[in-house]
ROLUMKOL-627755 format. One record per residue (C-alpha): x, y, z. Coordinates in steps of 0.2 Angstrom, whole numbers, padded with zeros to 4 digits, always signed. Last residue first. Layout:
N
XYZ...
//
This chain:
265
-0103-0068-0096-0091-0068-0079-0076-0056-0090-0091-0044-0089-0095-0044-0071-0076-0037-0069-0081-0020-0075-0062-0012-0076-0062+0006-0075-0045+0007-0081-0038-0002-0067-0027+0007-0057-0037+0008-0041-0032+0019-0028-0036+0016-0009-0031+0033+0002-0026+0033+0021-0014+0047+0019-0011+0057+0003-0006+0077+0010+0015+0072+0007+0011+0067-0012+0027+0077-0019+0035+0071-0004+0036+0053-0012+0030+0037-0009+0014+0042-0019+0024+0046-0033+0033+0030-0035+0017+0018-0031+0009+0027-0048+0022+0027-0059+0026+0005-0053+0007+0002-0058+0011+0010-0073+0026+0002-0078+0019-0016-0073+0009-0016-0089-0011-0014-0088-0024-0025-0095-0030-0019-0114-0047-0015-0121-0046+0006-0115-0063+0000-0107-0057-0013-0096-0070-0029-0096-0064-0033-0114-0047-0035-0110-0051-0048-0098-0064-0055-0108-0050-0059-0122-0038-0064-0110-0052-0079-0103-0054-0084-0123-0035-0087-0126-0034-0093-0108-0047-0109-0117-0065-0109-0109-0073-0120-0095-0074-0107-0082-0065-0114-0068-0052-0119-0080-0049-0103-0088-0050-0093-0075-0036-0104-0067-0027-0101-0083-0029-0082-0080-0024-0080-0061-0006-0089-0069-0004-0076-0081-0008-0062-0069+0005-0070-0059+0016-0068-0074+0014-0051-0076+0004-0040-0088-0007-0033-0075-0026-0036-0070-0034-0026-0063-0022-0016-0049-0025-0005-0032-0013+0007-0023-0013+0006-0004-0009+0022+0007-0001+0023+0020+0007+0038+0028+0018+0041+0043+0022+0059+0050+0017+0055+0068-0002+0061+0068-0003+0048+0052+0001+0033+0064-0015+0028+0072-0027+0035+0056-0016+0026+0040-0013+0012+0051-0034+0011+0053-0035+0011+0034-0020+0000+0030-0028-0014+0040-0045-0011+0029-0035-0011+0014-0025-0026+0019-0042-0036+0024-0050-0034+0009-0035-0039+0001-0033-0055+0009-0054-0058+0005-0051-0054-0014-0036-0065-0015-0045-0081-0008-0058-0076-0020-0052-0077-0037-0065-0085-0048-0078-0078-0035-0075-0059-0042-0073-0043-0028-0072-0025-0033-0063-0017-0021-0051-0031-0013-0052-0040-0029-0042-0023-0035-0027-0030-0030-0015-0024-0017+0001-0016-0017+0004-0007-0001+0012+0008-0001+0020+0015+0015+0030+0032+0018+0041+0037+0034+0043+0051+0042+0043+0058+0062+0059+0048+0066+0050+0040+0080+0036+0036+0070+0047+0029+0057+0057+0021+0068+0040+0008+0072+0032+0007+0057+0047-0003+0049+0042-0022+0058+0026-0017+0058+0023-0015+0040+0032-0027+0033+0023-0041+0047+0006-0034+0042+0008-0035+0024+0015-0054+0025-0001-0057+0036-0012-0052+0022-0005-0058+0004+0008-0072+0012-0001-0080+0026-0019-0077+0019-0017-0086+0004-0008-0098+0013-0023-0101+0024-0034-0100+0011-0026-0113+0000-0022-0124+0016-0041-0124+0020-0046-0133+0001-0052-0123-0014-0064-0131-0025-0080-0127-0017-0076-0110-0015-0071-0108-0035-0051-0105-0039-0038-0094-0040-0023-0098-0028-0016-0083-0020+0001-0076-0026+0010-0061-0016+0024-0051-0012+0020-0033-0019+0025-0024-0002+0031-0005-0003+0042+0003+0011+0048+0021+0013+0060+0028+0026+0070+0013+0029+0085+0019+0040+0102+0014+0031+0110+0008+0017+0115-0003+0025+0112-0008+0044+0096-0002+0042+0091-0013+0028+0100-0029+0035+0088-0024+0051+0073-0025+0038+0079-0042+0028+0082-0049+0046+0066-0044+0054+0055-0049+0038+0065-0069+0039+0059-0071+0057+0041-0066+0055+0039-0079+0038+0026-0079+0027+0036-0063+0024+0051-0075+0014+0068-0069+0010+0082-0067-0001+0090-0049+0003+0097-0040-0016+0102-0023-0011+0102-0009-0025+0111+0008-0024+0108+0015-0039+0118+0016-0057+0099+0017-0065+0101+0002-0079+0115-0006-0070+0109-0007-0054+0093-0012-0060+0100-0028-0068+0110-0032-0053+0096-0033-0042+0084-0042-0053+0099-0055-0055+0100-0056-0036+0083-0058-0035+0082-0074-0049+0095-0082-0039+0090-0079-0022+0071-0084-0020+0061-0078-0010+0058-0060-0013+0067-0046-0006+0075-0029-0013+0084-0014-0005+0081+0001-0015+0093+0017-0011+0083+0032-0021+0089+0040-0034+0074+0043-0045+0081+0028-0057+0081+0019-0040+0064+0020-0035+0059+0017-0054+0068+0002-0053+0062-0006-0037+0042+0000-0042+0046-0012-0058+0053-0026-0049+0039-0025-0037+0027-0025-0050+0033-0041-0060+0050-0049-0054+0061-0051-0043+0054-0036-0029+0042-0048-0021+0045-0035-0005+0050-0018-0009+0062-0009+0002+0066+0010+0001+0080+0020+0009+0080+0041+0004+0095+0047-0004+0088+0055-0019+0068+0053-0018+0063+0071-0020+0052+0067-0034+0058+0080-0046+0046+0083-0059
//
C-alpha cells in the first residue's frame, strides 16, 4: 500500500534511538523528508546518517531539548527553513523515573512532567499553528499505555500520559475543523532501552532480580513477548498518513492486550 507520504515534512522528537528512531526510518523509507531531534548530537547525528543510507531520504539531524521552549522553536523554524513546511509531527521524547510514591521526590515529578507532558505541548504548539493555516497537518503522539491502564511502579509516567491523551483529546476537537488530526498511539512495554531502564527499577521496587521482572512482563501480554520498536513505528506511519485521513482524536494501544495487574503477583 502506498502511504502517500513522498515529499511530505515530518519531525520526530527522541528520534536517536528506540521508537522514534524507528518511526524516523519508516517515514523516510516511504519517502518522506524526516527531520530528527533528540538531545544529544553525537548519537543523533549517527541515527541520522544511518537512516539516510538505509532509505536514501532526506534526513536532518537537529540536537535539541523539548524540556526546553527555546530549543523546540529553533528545531521547528530549522524545519521550515529546510526541508520545508512541517506537515506531520510525531513526539517520542521521553523518560520518567520508575519508582513507588513514597520514594519518588518533587524534582522527579516535576521532570517527569517537564519532558513527557509539557515537551508534547510545546511540539505541538509550536507546529499547530501553519498547519491550521495551511488546512493539513498530522500529529502523533507517543505515549505509554500507563496513561490507559495505570501501574503504581511507574507512576510519574502514567500521570504525564494521562495528561497528553486528555491534551491530544481537546486538540483533536479545536483543530480537527481545520484539517488537523491528532491522534496518540499507546505502547506496553517495548524492546528499547528505556523499557530496560523502567524494568530494573521494577525490579528494585519489587524486590526481584530484572530476569524475573522480564519474565512477568511477558507474561502479563498474552502473545508472551513485549513489543519491538518496528511495530510501534507501523502503526504511527499509517496513522500520519492520508490513508488514515477519517482518524482524529483516537488513543490506540499497541500492547497485545497487556493485563499489567499480572506483572504486580
Amino acid at each position: 500500500m502506498d502511504l502517500q507520504l513522498g515529499g511530505k515534512v515530518a519531525l520526530v522528537t527522541g528520534a536517536s534511538k528506540g521508537i522514534g528512531r524507528r518511526v524516523a526510518q519508516h517515514l523516510a523509507a516511504e519517502g518522506a523528508n524526516v527531520a530528527i531531534t533528540a538531545r544529544t548530537a553525537a548519537p543523533l547525528e549517527v541515527t541520522a546518517k544511518e537512516i539516510q543510507a538505509a532509505t536514501g531520504g532526506l534526513v536532518l539531524p537537529l540536537a535539541g531539548d523539548v524540556s526546553v521552549t527555546a530549543d523546540v522553536m529553533r528545531c521547528v523554524a530549522t524545519t521550515e527553513e529546510r526541508p520545508g513546511p512541517i506537515g506531520i509531527l510525531v513526539t517520542c521524547a521521553g523518560s520518567s523515573p520508575g519508582g513507588l510514591l513514597e520514594d519518588l521526590t518533587e524534582d522527579q515529578w516535576m521532570s517527569s512532567l517537564n519532558l513527557k507532558f509539557m515537551g508534547y505541548v510545546r511540539s505541538v504548539r509550536a507546529v499547530i499553528g501553519q498547519m491550521r493555516e495551511r488546512g493539513t497537518g498530522s500529529i502523533v503522539l507517543v505515549v505509554g499505555n500507563d496513561g490507559l491502564k495505570p501501574s503504581y511502579w511507574e507512576m510519574t509516567a502514567g500521570v504525564a500520559n494521562a495528561a497528553d491523551i486528555n491534551f491530544a483529546s481537546s486538540v483533536a476537537e479545536q483543530y480537527g475543523r481545520y484539517g488537523v488530526r491528532i491522534n496518540t498511539v499507546n505502547p506496553g512495554p517495548v524492546n528499547t532501552d528505556r523499557w530496560d531502564t523502567l524494568e530494573k527499577a521494577f525490579a528494585r521496587d519489587k524486590g526481584v532480580t530484572q530476569d524475573r521482572a522480564h519474565e512477568l512482563a511477558q507474561e502479563s501480554i498474552p502473545f508472551g513477548r513485549i513489543c519491538e520498536p518496528a511495530e510501534v513505528a507501523a502503526l504511527v506511519t499509517f496513522l500520519v498518513s492520508p490513508r488514515a485521513s477519517f482518524v482524529n482524536g483516537a488513543h490506540i494501544p499497541v500492547d497485545g492486550a497487556q493485563r499489567k495487574a499480572i506483572m504486580d503477583r
